[in-house]
N, C-alpha and C positions, 0 to 999 in steps of 0.2 A: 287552252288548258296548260298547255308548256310553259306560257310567262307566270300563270299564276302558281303554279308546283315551283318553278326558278323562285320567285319573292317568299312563298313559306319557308323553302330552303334557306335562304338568306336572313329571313327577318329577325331569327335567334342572335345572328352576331352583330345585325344594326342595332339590336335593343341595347346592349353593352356596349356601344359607340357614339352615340347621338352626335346627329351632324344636320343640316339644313337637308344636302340631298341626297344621294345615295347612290353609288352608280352600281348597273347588274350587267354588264360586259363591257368587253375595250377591244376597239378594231374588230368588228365585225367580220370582215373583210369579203361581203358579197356585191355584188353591183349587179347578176344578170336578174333582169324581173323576174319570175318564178321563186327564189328564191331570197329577193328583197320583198318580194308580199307577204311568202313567211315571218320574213325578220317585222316587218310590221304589224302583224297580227300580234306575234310573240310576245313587241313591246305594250300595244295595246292589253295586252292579258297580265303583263307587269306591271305594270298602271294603273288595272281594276284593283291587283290585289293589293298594292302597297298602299293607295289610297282607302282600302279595308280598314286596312293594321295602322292608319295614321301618319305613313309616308310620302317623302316626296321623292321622285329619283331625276336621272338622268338618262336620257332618250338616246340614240343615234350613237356616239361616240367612234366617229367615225376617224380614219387616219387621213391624213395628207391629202388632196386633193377629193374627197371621198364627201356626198355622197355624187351619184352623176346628175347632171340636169337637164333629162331631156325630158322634155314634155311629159312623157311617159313615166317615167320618175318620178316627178314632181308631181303628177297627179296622184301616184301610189305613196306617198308620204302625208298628202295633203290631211286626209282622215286622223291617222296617226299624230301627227305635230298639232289636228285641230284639239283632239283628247289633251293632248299635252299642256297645251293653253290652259284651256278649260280648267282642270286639273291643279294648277300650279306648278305641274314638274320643266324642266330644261332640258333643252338639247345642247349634246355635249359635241363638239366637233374640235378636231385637232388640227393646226395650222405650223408647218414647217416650210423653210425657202428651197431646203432640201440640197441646197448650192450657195456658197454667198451668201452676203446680208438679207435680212427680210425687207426692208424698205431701200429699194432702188427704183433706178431711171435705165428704160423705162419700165413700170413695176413686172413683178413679178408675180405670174397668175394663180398662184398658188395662195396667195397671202391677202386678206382680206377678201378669197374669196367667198365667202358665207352672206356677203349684201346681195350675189350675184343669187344665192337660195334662197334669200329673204327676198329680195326685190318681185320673184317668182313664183312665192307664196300668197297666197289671198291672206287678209290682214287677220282673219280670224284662227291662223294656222300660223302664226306666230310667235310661238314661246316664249320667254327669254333664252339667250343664250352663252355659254359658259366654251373660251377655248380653254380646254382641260390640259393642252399641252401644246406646248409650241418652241420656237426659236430659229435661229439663224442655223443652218445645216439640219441635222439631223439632232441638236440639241448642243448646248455651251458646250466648248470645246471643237465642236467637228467641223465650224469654218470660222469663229471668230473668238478671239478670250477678250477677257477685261474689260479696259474702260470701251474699245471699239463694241464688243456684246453686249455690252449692256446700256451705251448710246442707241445702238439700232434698234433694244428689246424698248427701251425707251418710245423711241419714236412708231412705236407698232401699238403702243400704249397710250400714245395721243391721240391715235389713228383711230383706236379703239372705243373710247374715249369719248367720240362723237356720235358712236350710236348707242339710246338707250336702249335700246333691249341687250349689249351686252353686258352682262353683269361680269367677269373678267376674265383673266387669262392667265396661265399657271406655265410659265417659265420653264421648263424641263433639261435636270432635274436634281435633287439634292439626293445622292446617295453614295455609298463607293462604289470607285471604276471611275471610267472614263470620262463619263460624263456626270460631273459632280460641280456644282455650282457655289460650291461654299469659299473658295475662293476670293470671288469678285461680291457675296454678301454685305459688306461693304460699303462698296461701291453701287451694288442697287438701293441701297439705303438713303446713302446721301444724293439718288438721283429721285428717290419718294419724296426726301426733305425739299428737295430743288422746286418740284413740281407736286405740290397738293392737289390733290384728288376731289373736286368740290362734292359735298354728300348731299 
């Protein structure tokens, strides 16, 4: 009942915004089971009703390292992520290196780790999925600028690239303060022009 009362709340300001998906939270931030069953339920009830009213949204949106994957997890997501599927909607997960570049030797576990969620899901629990935010440190600026930033965001982007169920990955982030990417805009541009994206 909470996810479907959360999506009538929200569906006033997605009608005025049309967009492909929708997302109805960011960082969750629960991992012990009792209260990740909740968060599951919740999104399932999000789901029912945005699929109602004509929406699609975004699942999980989980931070850094998130969600866990023990067995035990991964079977309490399974149902959830299978609606999801089913549905059309995406799971949103966010990928940071948290430290240094995202693509090093030897890798960093943090980064591409969502094959290791996928790999661990039954095929019919498989969404597409969307990193909603990402980058080297905690975002541009907090371990690497310029052309090195946007080399490394580069090669996480090839990386990417090779599995289709991601549909992509959103750089973080363009705004004022600290971490603001407008900078090296640029230079991400002429690395798009480098490397076309085959559709």
């Amino acid at each position: 009942a909470q996810g479907h009362a959360w999506v009538q709340a929200l569906a006033p300001f997605w009608r005025q915004n049309p967009a492909t998906y929708y997302g109805v939270i960011n960082e969750p931030g629960v991992s012990d089971l009792p209260r990740m069953e909740w968060l599951m339920n919740f999104y399932m009830g999000c789901m029912e009703e945005a699929q109602s009213q004509g929406f699609r949204i975004t699942v999980g949106a989980w931070s850094t390292g998130m969600p866990p994957l023990s067995p035990e997890h991964i079977a309490l997501y399974t149902p959830m992520l299978r609606l999801a599927k089913l549905g059309g909607h995406v799971l949103e997960l966010h990928e940071y290196s948290l430290s240094g570049p995202m693509i090093v030797d030897p890798p960093n576990p943090l980064i591409l780790r969502y094959r290791t969620l996928y790999n661990a899901l039954p095929a019919d629990a498989r969404p597409l999925l969307v990193i909603a935010e990402g980058g080297s440190g905690a975002g541009y600026g907090t371990a690497l600028f310029g052309q090195p930033y946007v080399d490394d965001w580069g090669e996480y982007v090839l990386r990417i690239n090779a599995d289709p169920y991601v549909i992509g990955a959103c750089a973080y982030t363009l705004k004022q303060g600290e971490i603001n990417l407008a900078p090296v805009l640029p230079l991400m541009s002429q690395w798009m022009i480098d490397h076309p994206t085959p559709i």
